[in-house]
DRENNU-981483 format. One record per residue (C-alpha): residue number from 1; residue in three letters; y, z, x. Coordinates in steps of 0.02 Angstrom, whole numbers, plus 32768, in hexadecimal, padded with zeros to 4 digits. Example, Ala and Ser with C-alpha at 12.3 -4.5 7.8 and 13.67 -1.06 7.14 Angstrom:
DRENNU-981483
+------+------+------+------+------+
: resi : resn :   yy :   zz :   xx :
+------+------+------+------+------+
:    1 :  ALA : 7F1F : 8186 : 8267 :
:    2 :  SER : 7FCB : 8165 : 82AC :
+------+------+------+------+------+
***
This chain:
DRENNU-981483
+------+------+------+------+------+
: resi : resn :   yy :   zz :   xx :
+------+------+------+------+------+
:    1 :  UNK : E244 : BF16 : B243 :
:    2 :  UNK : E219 : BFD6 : B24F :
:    3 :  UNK : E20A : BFD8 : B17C :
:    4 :  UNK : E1F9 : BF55 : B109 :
:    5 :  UNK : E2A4 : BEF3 : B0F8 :
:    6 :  UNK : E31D : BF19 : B06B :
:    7 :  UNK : E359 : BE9B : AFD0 :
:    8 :  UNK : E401 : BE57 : AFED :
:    9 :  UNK : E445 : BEA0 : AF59 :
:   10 :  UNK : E3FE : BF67 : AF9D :
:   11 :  UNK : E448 : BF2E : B044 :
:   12 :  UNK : E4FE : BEFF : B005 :
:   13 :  UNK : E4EB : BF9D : AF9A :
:   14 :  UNK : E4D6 : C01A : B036 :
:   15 :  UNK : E576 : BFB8 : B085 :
:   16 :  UNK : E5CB : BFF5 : AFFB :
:   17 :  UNK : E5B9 : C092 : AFED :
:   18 :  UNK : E5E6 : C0A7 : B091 :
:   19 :  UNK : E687 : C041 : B08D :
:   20 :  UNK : E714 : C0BE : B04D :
:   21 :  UNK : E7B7 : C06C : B038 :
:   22 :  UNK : E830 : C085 : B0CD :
:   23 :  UNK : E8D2 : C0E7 : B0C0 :
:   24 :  UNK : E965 : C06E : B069 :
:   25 :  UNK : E9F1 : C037 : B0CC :
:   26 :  UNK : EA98 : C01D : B097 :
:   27 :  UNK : EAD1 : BF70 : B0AE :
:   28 :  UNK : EB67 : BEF5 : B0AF :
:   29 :  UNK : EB47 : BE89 : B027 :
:   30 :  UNK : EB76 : BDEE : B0B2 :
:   31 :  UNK : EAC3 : BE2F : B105 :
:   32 :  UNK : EA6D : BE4E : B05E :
:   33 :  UNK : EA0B : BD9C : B048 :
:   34 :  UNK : E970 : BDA6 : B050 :
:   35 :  UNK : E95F : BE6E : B03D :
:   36 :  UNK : E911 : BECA : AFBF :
:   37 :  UNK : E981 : BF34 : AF3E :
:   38 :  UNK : E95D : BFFB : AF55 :
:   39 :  UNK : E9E1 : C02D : AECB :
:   40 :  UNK : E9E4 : BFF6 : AE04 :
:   41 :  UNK : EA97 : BF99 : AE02 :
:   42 :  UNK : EAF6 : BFAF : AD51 :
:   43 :  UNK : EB92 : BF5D : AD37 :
:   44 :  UNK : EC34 : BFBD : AD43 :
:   45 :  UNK : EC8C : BF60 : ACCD :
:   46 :  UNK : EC91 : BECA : AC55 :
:   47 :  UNK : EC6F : BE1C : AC92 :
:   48 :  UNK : ECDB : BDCA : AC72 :
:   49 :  UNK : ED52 : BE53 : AC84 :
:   50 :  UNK : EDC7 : BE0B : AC11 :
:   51 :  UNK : EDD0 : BD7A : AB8C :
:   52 :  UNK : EDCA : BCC9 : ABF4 :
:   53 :  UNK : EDEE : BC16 : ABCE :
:   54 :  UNK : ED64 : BBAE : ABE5 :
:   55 :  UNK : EDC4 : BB25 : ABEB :
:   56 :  UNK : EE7B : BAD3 : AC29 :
:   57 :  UNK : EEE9 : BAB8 : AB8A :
:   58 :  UNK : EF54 : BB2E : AB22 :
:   59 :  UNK : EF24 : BBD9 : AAF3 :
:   60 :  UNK : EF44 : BBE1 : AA30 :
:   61 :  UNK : EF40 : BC45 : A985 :
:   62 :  UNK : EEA3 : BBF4 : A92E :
:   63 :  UNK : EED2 : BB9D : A88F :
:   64 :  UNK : EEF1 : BAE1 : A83D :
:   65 :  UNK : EF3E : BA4F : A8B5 :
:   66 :  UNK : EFF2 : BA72 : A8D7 :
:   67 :  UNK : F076 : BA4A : A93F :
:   68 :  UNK : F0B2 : BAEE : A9BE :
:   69 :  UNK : F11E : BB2A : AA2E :
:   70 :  UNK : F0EF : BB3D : AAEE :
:   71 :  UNK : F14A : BBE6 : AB11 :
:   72 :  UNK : F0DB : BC0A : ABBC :
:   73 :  UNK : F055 : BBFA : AC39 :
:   74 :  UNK : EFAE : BC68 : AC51 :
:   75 :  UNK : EF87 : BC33 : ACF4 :
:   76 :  UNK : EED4 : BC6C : AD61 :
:   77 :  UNK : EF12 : BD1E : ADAF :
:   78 :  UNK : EFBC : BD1C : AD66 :
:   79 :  UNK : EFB0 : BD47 : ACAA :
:   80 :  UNK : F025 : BD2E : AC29 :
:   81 :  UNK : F0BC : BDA4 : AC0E :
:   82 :  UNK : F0BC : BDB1 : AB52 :
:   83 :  UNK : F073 : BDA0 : AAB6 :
:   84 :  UNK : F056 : BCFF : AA59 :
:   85 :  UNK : F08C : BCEF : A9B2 :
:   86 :  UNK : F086 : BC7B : A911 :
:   87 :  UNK : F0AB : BBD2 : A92E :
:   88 :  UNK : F0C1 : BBE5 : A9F0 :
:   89 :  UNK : F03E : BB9D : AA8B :
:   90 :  UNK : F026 : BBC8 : AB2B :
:   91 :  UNK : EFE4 : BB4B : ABD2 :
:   92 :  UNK : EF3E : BBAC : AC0C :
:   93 :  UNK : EECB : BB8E : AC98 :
:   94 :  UNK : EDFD : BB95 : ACA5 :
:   95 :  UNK : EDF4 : BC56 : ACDC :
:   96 :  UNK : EE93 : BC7A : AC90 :
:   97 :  UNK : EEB3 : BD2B : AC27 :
:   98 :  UNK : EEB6 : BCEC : AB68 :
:   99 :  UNK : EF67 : BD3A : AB3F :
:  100 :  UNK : EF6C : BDC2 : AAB7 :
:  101 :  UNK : EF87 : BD7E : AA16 :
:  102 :  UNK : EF1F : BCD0 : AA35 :
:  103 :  UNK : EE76 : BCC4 : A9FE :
:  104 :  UNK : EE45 : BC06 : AA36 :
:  105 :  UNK : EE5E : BB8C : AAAD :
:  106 :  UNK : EE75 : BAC5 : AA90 :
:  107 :  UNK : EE32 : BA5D : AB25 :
:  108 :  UNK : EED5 : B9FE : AB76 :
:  109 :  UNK : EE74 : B95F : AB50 :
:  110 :  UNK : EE8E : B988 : AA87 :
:  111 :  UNK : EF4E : B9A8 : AA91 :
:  112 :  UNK : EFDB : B933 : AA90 :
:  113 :  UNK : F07C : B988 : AAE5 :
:  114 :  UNK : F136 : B954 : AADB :
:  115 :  UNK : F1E3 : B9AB : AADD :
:  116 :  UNK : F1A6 : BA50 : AAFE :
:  117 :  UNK : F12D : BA4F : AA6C :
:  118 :  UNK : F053 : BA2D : AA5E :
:  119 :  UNK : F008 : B9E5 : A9BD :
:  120 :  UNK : EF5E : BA3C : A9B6 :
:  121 :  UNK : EEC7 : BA08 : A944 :
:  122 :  UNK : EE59 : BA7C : A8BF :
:  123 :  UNK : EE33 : BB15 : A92A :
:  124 :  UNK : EDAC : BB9D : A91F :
:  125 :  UNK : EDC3 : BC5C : A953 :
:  126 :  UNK : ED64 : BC6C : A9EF :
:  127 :  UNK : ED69 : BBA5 : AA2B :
:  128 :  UNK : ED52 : BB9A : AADF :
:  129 :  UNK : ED84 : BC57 : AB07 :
:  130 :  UNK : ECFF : BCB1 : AB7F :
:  131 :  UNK : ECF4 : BD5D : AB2D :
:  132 :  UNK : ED0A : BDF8 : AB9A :
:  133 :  UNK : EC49 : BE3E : ABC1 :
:  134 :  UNK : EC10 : BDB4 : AB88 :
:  135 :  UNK : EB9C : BDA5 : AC15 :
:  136 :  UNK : EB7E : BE61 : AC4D :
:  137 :  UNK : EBC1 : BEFA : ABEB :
:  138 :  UNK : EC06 : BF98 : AC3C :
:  139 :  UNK : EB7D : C009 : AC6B :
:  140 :  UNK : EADF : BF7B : AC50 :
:  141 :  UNK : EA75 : BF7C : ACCE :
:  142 :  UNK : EA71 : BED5 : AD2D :
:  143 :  UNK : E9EA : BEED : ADC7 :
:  144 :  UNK : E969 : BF53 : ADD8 :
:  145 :  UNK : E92C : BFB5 : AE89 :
:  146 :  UNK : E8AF : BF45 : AEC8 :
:  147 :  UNK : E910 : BEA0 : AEA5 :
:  148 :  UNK : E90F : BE23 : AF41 :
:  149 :  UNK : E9B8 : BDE4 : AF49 :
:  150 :  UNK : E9B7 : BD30 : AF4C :
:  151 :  UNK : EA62 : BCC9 : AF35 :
:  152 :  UNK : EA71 : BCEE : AE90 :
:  153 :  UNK : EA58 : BDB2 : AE9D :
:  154 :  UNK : EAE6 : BDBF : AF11 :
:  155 :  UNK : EB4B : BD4C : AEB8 :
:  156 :  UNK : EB39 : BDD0 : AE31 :
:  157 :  UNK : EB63 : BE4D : AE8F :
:  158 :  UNK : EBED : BE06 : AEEA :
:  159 :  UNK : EC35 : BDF1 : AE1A :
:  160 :  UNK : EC15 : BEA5 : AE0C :
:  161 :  UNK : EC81 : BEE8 : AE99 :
:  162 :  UNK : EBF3 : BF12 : AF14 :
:  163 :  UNK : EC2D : BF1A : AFCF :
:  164 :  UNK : EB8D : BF64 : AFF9 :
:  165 :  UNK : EAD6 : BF91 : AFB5 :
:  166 :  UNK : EA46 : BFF7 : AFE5 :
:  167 :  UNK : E9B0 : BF94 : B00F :
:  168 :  UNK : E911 : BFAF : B04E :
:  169 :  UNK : E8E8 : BFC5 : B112 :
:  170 :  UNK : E8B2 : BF19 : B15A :
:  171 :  UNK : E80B : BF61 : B1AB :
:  172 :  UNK : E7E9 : BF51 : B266 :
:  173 :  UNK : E76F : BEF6 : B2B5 :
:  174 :  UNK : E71E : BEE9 : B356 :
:  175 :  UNK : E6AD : BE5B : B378 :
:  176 :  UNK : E60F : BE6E : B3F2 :
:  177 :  UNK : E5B9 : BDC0 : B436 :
:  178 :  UNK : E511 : BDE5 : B48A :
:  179 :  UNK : E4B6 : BD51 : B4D9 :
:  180 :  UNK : E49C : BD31 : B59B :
:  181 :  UNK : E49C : BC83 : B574 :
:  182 :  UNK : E53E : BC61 : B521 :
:  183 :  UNK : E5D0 : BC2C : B57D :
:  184 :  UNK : E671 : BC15 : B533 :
:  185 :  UNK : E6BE : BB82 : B508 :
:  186 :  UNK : E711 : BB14 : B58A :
:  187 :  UNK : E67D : BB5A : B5F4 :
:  188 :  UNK : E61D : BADA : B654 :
:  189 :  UNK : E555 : BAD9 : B61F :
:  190 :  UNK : E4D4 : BB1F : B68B :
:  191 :  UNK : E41C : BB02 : B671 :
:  192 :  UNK : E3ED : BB70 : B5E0 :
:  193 :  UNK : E49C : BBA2 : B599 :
:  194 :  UNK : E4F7 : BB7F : B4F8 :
:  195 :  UNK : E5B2 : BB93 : B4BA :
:  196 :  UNK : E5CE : BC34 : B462 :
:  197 :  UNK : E60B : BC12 : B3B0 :
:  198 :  UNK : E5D4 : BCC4 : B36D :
:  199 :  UNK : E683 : BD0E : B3AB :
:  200 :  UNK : E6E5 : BC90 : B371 :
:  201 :  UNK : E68F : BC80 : B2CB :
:  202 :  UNK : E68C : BD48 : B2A9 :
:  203 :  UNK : E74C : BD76 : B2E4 :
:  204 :  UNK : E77C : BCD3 : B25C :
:  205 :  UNK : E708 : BD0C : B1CA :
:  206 :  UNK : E764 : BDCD : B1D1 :
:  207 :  UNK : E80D : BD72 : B1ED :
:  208 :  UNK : E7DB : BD0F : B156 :
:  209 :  UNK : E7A5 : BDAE : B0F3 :
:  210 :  UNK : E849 : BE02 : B121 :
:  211 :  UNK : E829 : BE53 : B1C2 :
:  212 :  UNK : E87A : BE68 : B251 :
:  213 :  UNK : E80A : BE55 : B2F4 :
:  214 :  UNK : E82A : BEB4 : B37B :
:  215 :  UNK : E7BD : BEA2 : B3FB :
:  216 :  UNK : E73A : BE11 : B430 :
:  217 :  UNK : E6B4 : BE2D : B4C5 :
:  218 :  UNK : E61E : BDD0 : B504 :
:  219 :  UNK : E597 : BE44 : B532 :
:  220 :  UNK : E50D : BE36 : B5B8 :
:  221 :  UNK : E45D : BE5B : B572 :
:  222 :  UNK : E45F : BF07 : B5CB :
:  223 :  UNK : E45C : BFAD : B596 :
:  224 :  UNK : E4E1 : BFF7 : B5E0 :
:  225 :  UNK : E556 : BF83 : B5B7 :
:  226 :  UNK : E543 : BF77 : B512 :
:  227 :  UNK : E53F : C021 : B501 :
:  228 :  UNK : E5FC : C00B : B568 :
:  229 :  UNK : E632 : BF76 : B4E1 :
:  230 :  UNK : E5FD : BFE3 : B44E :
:  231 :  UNK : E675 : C074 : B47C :
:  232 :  UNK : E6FF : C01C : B492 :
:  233 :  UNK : E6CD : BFB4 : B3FD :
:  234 :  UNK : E6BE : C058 : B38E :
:  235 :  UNK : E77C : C0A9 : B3C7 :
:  236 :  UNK : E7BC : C009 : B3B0 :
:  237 :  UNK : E769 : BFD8 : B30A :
:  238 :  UNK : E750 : C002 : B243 :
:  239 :  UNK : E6D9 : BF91 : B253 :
:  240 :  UNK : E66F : BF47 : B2E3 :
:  241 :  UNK : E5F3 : BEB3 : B2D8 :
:  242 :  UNK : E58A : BE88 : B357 :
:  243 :  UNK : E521 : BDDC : B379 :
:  244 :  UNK : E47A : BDD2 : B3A4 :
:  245 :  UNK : E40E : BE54 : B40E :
:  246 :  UNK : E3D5 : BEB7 : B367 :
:  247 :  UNK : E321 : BE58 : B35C :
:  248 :  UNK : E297 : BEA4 : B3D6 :
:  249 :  UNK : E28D : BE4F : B46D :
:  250 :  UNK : E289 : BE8E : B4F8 :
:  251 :  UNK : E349 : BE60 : B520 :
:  252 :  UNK : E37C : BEB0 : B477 :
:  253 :  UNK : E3E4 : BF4B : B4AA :
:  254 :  UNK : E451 : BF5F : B414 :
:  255 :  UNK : E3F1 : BFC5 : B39F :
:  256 :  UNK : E3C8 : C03A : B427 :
:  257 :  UNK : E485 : C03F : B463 :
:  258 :  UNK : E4B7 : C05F : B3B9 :
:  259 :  UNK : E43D : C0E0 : B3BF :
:  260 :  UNK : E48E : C137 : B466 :
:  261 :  UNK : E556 : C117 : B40D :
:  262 :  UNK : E51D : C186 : B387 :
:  263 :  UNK : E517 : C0F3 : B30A :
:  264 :  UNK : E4B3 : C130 : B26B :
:  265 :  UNK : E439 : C0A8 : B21A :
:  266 :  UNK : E441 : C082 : B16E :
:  267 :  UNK : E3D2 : BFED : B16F :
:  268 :  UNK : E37B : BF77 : B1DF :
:  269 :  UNK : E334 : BEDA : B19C :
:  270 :  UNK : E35F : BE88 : B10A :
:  271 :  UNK : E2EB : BE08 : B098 :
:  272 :  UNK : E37A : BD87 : B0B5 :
:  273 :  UNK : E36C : BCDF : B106 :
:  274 :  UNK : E3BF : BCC2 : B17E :
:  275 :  UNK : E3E3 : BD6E : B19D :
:  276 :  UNK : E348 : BDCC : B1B2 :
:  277 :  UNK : E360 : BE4E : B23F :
:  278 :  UNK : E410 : BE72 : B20A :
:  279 :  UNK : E44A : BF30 : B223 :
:  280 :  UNK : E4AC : BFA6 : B1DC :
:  281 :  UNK : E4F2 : C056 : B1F4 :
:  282 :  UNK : E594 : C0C3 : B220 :
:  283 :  UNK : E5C4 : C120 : B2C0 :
:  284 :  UNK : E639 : C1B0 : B255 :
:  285 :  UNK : E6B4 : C13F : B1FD :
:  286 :  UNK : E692 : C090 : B259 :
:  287 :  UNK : E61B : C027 : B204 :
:  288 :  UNK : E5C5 : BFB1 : B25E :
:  289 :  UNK : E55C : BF0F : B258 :
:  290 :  UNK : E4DA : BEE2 : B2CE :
:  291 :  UNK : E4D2 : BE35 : B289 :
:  292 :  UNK : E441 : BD9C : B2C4 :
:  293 :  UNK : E476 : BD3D : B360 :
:  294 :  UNK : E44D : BC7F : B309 :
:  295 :  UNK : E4FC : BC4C : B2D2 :
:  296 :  UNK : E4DD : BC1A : B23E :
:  297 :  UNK : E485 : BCC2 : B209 :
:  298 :  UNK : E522 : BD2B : B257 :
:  299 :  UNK : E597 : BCBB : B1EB :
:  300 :  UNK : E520 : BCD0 : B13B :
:  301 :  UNK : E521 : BD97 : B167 :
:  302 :  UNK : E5B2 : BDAA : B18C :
:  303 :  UNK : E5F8 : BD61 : B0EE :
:  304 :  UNK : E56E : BDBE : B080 :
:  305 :  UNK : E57B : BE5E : B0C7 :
:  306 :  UNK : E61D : BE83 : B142 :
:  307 :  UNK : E6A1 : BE25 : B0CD :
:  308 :  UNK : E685 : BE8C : B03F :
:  309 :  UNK : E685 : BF36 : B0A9 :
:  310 :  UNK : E730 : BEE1 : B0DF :
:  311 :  UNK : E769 : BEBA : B03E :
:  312 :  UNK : E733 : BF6B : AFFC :
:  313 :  UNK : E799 : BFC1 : B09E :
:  314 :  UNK : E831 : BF5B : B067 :
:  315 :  UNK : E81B : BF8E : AFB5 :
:  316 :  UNK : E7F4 : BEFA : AF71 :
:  317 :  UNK : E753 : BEC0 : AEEF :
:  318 :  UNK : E6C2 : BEA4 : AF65 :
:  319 :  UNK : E65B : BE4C : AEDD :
:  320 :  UNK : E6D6 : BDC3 : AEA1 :
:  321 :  UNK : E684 : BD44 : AF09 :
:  322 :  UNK : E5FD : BD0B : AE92 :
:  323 :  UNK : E5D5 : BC78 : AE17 :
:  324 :  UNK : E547 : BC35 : ADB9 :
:  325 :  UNK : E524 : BB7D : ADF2 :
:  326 :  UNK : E49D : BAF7 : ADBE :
:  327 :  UNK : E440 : BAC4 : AE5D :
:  328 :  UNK : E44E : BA00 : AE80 :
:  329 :  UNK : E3AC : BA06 : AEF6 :
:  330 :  UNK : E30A : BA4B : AF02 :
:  331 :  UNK : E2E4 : BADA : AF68 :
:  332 :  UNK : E253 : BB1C : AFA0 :
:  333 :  UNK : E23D : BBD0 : AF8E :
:  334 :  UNK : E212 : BC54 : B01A :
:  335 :  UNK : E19B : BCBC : AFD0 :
:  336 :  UNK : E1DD : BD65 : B03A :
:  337 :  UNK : E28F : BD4E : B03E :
:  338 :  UNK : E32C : BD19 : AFE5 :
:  339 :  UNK : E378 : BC7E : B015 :
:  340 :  UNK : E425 : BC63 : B054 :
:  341 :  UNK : E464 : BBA3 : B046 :
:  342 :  UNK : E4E5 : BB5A : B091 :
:  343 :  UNK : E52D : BAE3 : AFDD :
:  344 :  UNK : E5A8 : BA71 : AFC7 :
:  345 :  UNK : E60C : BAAE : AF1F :
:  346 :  UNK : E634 : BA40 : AE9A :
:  347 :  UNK : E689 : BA67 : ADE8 :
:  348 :  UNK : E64A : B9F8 : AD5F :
:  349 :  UNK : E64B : B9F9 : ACA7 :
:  350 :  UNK : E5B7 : BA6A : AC96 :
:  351 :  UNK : E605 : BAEF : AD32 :
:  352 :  UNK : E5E5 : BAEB : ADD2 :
:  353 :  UNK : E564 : BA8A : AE3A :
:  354 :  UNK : E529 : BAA7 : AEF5 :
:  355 :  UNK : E4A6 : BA4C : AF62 :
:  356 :  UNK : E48A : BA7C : B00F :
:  357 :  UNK : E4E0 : BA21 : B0A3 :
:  358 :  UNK : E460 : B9F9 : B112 :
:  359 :  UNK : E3D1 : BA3F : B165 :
:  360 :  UNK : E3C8 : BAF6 : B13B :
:  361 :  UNK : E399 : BB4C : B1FE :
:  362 :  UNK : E3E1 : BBDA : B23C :
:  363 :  UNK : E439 : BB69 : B2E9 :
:  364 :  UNK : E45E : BADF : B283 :
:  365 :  UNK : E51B : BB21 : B281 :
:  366 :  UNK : E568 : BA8B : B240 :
:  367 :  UNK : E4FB : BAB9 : B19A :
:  368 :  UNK : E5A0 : BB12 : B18B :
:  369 :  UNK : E608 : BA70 : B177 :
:  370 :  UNK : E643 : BA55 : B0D8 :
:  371 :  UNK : E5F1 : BAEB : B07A :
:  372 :  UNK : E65B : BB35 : AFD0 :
:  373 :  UNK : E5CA : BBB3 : AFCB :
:  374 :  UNK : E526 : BBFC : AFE7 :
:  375 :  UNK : E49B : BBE0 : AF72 :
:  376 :  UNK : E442 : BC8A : AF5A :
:  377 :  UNK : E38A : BC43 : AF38 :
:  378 :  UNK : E323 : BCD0 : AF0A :
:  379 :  UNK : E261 : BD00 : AF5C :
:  380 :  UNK : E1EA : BC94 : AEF8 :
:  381 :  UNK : E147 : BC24 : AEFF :
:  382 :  UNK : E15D : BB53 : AEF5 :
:  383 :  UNK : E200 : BB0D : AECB :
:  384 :  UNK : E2AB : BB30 : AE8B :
:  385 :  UNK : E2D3 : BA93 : AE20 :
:  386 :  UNK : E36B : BA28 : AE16 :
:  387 :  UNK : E3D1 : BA70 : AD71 :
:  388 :  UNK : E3A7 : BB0B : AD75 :
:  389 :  UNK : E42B : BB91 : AD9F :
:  390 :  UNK : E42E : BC16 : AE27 :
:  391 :  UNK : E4CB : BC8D : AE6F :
:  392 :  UNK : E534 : BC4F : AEEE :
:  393 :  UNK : E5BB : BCAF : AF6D :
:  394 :  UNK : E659 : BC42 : AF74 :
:  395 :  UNK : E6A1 : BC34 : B02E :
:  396 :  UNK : E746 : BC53 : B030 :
:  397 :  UNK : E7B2 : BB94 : B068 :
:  398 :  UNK : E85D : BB79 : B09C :
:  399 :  UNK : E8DC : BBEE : B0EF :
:  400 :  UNK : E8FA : BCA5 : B0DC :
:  401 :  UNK : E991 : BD0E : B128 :
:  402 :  UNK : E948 : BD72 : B1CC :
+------+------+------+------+------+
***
């Protein structure tokens, strides 16, 4: 490296304060999973909007067990067409309007009916009635900008009227695979070559982090045309991450075809591992990663350092990745640089608990298998014990919208 390399935390810190959230978009709230809320949503109204049974039975006036007359129905969407008065019922359904006048309602298991009349037990004001605002008042704020809108947020907003919400821009990305020797899959093996992973691995991580990906090259290890890949990359792009070539080898032309783009550096090297000769800079808005070419060290940086510059772009928190955790291994320290470990994650009575998956190298890509998290171990002399308790990223699981 030209300098000394930077902490982690400096490095994610300079990312930052280059990542400036994007324009919002306005969006159908049928696209909105997934997306990050760029508006604080208050509720236009009560909700419930009106006084609801909770239950199927008889809407009544609350008082001691009696015997009443059934002069109506309050049925879901069709309310009832007068008031209800002393010593009168009406049928209601779950969802139903509560009819002026009645201030309970008596579960149809609890009501004998014959001829026209209900006997009704001992009633309370307010039995089974779902009061209007009861869960959200007029005017109270209900989501906040910078909300990611999982099921439950649009189901909220769905209850508040919302056709459509402005969210934050799903970033960009362009994804840049250098490596003479990789061959995509489905590619028969010649002496010397390996299947490129990098570009699959990359374009799912910023899918993953809410990205869309818009272009994907393989790129000799020549000047000129990754100089070529980069332009297109950067009109293409918020964001462009590129694989391998950013050591100095001789058959590392990225830094010096960032150089000829225009891209500016903000770092180079950082006192990670895996991850050492990462880059970072921006060519005007762009930003762009020259990340490691060893899988596994493009996957860690990537997640470190590009998903929160995504998530920050979309206008979400880029820090709410973290936990404490109690190690369930040893680890030996690095004395120069922080320590990246692929964990399994486990919650147990005293929080969580990772242990690393396997062997730790940078090409050992099925490391990746089965890891909740990575382990940040920090520089050190000897050994991290078993119990002791160290931060850990969380890797996102499951399915998100693309």
């Amino acid at each position: 490296m030209a300098a000394d390399p930077i902490a982690l935390a400096e490095a994610r810190e300079r990312v930052l304060a280059e990542a400036r959230a994007l324009a919002p978009e306005d969006v159908a709230l049928a696209d909105a999973l997934g997306r990050v809320l760029a508006e604080a949503v208050a509720s236009p109204h009560d909700l419930p909007p009106f006084d609801a049974s909770a239950m199927d039975g008889y809407a009544v006036i609350a008082g001691p067990a009696a015997e009443l007359v059934i002069v109506g129905e309050s049925r879901a969407g069709r309310p009832a067409e007068r008031r209800l008065g002393p010593g009168e019922a009406m049928a209601i359904s779950t969802g139903a309007v509560v009819p002026d006048g009645a201030d309970a309602v008596v579960p149809v298991e609890r009501v004998a009916v014959r001829d026209g009349r209900v006997e009704v037990p001992d009633t309370e004001p307010g039995t089974n009635v779902r009061r209007a605002g009861e869960d959200v008042r007029s005017g109270e704020p209900v989501l906040p900008a910078g909300a990611e809108l999982g099921p439950a947020e649009v189901a909220v907003l769905s209850s508040l009227g919302r056709e459509r919400v402005a969210c934050g821009a799903r970033p960009l990305v362009a994804v840049l695979v250098t490596g003479d020797e990789l061959v995509p899959p489905g590619t028969p093996l010649r002496p010397g070559q390996i299947r490129d992973s990098n570009a699959t691995a990359l374009a799912a991580q910023a899918t993953r982090a809410g990205a869309r990906v818009e272009l994907v090259e393989h790129v000799a290890d020549e000047r000129e045309p990754t100089v070529a890949a980069l332009e297109r990359a950067l009109a293409a792009a918020d964001v462009v991450c590129v694989s391998g070539g950013v050591s100095v080898g001789e058959h590392d032309h990225v830094k010096a075809a960032l150089a000829a783009v225009g891209a500016e550096e903000r770092f180079w090297g950082v006192a990670l591992k895996p991850g050492k000769p990462t880059w970072f800079g921006t060519a005007g808005d762009p930003l762009v990663f020259g990340l490691p070419g060893n899988p596994v060290s493009a996957m860690v940086t990537f997640h470190l350092l590009a998903r929160p510059a995504l998530r920050a772009l979309a206008g979400a928190d880029p820090s709410d990745t973290r936990v404490r955790a109690l190690l369930d291994a040893p680890v030996r320290l690095n004395p120069a640089r922080e320590q990246a470990l692929r964990c399994r994650l486990a919650a147990r009575d005293d929080g969580w608990h990772v242990a690393p998956t396997k062997e730790q190298g940078s090409h050992v890509l099925t490391s990746m298998l089965g890891a909740g998290a990575l382990a940040l171990v920090p520089p050190g002399d000897g050994t991290l014990e078993p119990g002791q308790r160290v931060d850990a990223e969380l890797l996102p699981r499951g399915t998100l919208s693309a």
